[in-house]
GUDREN-803511 format. One line per 4 residues: number of its first residue (from 1); their letters; for each residue x negated, y negated, z of N, C-alpha, C. Coordinates in steps of 0.001 Angstrom, whole numbers, plus 500000, padded with zeros to 6 digits. Layout:
! GUDREN-803511
NUM	a	X:Y:Z:X:Y:Z:X:Y:Z  ...;
! end
This chain:
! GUDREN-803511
1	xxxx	513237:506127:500369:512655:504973:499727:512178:503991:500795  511092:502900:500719:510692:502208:501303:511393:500887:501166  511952:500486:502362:512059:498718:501791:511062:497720:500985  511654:496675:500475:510659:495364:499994:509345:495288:501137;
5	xxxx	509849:495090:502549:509244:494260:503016:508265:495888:503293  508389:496961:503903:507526:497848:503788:506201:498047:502926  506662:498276:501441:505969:497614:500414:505391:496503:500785  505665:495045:501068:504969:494260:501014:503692:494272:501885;
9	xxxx	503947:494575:502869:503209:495339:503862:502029:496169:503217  502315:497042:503090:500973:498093:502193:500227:497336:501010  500800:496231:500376:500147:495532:499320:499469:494764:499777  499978:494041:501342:498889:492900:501510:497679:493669:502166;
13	xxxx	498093:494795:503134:497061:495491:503359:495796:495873:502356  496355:496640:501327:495688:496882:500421:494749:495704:499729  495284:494630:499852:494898:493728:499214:493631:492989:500431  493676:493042:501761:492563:492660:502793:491947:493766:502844;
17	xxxx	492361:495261:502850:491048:496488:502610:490023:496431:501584  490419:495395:500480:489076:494998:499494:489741:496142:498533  490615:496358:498468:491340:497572:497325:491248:499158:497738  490969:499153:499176:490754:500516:499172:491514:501181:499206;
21	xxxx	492522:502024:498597:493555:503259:498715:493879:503871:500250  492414:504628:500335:492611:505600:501410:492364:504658:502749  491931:503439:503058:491793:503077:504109:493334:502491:504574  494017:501510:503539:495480:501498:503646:496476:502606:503837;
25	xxxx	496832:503873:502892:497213:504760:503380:496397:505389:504636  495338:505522:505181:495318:506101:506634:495935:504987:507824  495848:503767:507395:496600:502865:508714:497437:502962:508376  498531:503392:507337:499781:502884:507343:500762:504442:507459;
29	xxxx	499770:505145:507080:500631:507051:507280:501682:506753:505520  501512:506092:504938:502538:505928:503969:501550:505365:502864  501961:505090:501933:502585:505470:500801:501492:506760:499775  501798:507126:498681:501109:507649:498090:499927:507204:497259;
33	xxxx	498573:507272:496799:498235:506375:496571:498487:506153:494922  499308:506866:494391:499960:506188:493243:501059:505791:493349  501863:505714:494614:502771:504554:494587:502288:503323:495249  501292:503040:495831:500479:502176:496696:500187:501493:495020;
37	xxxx	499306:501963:494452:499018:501525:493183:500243:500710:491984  500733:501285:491899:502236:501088:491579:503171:499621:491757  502811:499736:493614:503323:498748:494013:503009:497229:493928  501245:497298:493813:500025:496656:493479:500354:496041:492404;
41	xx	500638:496830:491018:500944:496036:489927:502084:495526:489479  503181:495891:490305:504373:495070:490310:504488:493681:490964;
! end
């Protein structure tokens, strides 16, 4: 499992990539992009 702050990490990313999935998962080697998604709407 990933920590909070891991997660938080990939969300803010995700969130300055302009929403892109695959550009966050390739800098980050992690998450899936339906748990990336996932994490997004929590």
């Amino acid at each position: 499992m990933y920590s909070y702050e891991e997660r938080m990490k990939a969300v803010e990313l995700y969130i300055k990539y302009e929403h892109s999935l695959a550009s966050t998962i390739q800098k980050l080697g992690y998450p899936s992009s339906k748990a990336l998604y996932k994490w997004f709407k929590e």
